[in-house]
C-alpha positions in Angstrom: 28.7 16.7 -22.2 25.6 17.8 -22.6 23.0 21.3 -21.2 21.2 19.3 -18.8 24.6 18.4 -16.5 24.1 21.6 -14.9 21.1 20.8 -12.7 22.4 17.5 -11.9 24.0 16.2 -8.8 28.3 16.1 -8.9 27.5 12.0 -8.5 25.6 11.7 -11.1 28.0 12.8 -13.5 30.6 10.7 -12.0 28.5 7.4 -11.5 27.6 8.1 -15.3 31.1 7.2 -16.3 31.9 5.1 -14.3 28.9 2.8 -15.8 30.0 3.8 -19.6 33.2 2.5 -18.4 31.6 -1.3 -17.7 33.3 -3.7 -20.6 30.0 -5.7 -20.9 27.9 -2.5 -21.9 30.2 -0.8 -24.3 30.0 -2.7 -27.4 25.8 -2.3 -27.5 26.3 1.6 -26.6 29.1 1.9 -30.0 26.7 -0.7 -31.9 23.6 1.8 -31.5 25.9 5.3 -32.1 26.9 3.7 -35.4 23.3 2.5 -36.3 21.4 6.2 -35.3 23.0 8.8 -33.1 19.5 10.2 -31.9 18.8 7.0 -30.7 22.0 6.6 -28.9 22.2 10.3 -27.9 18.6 9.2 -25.9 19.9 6.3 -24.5 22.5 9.0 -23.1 20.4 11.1 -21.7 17.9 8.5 -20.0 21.3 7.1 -18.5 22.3 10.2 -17.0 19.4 10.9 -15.9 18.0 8.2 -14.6 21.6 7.9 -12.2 20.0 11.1 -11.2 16.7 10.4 -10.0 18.5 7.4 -8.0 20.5 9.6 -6.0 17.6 11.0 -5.2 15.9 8.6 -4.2 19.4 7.1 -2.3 20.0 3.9 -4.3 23.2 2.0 -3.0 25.8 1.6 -5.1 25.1 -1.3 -6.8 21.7 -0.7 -7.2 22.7 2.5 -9.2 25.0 0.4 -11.3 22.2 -1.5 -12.4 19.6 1.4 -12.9 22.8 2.9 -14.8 23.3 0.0 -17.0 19.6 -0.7 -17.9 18.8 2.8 -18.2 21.5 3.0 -20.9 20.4 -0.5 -22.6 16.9 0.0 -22.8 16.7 0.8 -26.2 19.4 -1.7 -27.6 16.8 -3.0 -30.0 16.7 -0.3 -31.8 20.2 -1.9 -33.6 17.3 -4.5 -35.7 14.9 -1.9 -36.4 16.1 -0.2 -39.9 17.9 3.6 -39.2 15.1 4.6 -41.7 12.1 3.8 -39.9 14.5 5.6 -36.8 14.5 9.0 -38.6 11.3 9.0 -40.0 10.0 12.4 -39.6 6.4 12.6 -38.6 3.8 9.5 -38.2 4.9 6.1 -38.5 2.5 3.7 -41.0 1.2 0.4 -39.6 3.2 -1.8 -40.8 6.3 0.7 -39.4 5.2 1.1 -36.0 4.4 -2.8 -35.9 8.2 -3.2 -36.5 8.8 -0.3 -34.3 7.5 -2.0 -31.7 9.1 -5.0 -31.6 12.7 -2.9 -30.1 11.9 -4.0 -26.3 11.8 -7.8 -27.4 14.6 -7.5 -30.0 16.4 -5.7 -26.5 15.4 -8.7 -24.7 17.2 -11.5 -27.5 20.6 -9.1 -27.8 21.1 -8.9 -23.9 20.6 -12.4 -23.3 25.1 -12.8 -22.2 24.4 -9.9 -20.4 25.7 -11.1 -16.6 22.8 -9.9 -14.8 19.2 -11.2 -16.1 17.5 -8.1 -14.9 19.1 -5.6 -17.2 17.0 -7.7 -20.2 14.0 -7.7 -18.0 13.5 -3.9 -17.9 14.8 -3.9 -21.5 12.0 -5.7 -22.5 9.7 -3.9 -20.2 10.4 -0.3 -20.8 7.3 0.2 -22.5 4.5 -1.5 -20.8 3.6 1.5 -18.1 1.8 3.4 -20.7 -1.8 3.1 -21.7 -1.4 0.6 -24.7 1.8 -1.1 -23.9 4.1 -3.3 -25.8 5.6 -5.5 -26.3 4.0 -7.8 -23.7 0.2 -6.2 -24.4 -0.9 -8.5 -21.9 1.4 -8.7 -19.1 0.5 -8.1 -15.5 1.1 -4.6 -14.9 2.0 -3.0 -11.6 -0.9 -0.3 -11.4 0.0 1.2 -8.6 4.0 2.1 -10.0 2.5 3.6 -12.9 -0.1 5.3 -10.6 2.6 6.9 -8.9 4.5 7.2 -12.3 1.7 9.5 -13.4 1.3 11.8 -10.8 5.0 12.9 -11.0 
């Protein structure tokens, strides 16, 4: 699948399929392989291994299957931001990273039938523990998670 799944837990691989297996998530996963693999290929990978951190840190079940799910989504936006501006190599221009930046709320409007409301909210949020975040620039932040974020 792909060279990481050999440091991961057995579960993690399993839970991982089990999530790509939810109805509600599949149509946004094959939407965003169509519209840029890299992107999708990502979302992959920050789905596996975010399932893995959580068995780590000994999520229940169905705290995994959310993690799983949102983990995969976060970057469902990228389906309105043009595949060029996607595979740009090197800087973006103003005008492209403006665009760019808009993915987490575009996220945010395409998940809104989504069954469980918290799936959008870390959709639209997956960018706003970093030093300049977006797209909410000035939404309370929880300091003291990306504190502990940042000494990992």
């Amino acid at each position: 699948m792909f060279p990481m799944v050999q440091t991961l837990h057995r579960a993690s691989i399993s839970f991982f399929r089990k999530v790509l297996s939810a109805p509600e998530i599949k149509p946004y996963l094959e939407r965003l392989r169509q519209h840029h693999t890299e992107s999708y290929s990502h979302s992959m990978r920050v789905g596996l291994l975010s399932l893995d951190l959580g068995l780590d840190e000994k999520l229940d079940d169905d705290s995994l299957f959310l993690l799983g799910q949102a983990s995969l989504l976060h970057d469902v936006g990228k389906l309105n931001i043009p595949a060029t501006i996607l595979s740009k190599r090197g800087s973006l221009d103003v005008q492209e990273r403006t665009i760019m930046d808009e993915h987490p709320t575009h996220g945010f409007t395409l998940l809104e039938t989504l069954p469980d409301p918290r799936i959008r909210q870390i959709a639209v949020a997956h960018h706003e523990y970093k030093p300049s975040p977006y797209p909410r620039h000035h939404a309370e932040r929880r300091h003291d998670a990306r504190d502990a974020m940042d000494r990992r």
